[in-house]
C-alpha positions in Angstrom: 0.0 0.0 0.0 1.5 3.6 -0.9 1.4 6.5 1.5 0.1 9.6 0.0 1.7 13.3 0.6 -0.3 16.2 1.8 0.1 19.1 0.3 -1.3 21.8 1.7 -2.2 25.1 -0.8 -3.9 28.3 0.0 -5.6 30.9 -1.5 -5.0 34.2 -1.6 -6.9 36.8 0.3 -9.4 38.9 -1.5 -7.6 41.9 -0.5 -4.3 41.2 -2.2 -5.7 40.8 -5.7 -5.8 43.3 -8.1 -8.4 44.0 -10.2 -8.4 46.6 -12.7 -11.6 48.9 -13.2 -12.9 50.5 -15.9 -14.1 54.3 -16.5 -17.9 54.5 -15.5 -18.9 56.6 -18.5 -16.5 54.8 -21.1 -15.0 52.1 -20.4 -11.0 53.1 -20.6 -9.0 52.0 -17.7 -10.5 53.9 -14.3 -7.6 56.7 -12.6 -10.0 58.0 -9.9 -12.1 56.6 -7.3 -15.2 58.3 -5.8 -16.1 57.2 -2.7 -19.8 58.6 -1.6 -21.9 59.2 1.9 -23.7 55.8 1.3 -20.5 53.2 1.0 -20.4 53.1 -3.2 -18.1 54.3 -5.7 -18.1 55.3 -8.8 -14.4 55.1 -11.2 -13.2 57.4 -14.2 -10.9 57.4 -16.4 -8.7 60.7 -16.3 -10.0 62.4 -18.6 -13.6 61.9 -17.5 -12.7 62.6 -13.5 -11.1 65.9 -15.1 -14.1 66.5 -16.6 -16.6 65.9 -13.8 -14.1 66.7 -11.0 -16.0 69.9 -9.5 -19.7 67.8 -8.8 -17.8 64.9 -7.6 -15.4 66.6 -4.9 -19.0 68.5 -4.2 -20.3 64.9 -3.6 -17.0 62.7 -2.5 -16.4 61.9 0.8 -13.1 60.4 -0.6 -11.4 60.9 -3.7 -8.6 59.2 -5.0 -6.5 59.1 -7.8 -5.0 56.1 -8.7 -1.7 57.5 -10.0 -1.0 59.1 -6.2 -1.0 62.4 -7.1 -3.9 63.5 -4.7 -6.0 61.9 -1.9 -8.9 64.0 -0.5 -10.8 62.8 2.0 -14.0 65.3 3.0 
């Protein structure tokens, strides 16, 4: 009779993946994250956050930009 050999294996926390999101309005590769009051989000692209920044800091109560240049929290 053989023995057999455990091998034990994990998987990795949720928390250390990366997933890569995607512009709300078009789809291109998100650069800011809007946090709001009520626990969502919403992600743009660049040039869409540029575009929208004013309302969303109005409605943020964190705003972050993915490429570290600024993080805001109201």
């Amino acid at each position: 009779m053989s023995q057999m050999t455990q091998t034990l294996t994990s998987t990795p926390p949720t928390d250390d993946l990366v997933v890569p999101f995607h512009c709300d309005r078009c789809g291109a590769l998100a650069k800011v994250r809007v946090v709001l009051a009520s626990g969502s989000d919403l992600v743009f692209c660049g040039h869409h956050a540029r575009e929208y920044e004013g309302k969303l800091r109005d409605i943020a109560v964190d705003f972050i930009d993915t490429e570290g240049e600024q993080h805001v929290t109201a």
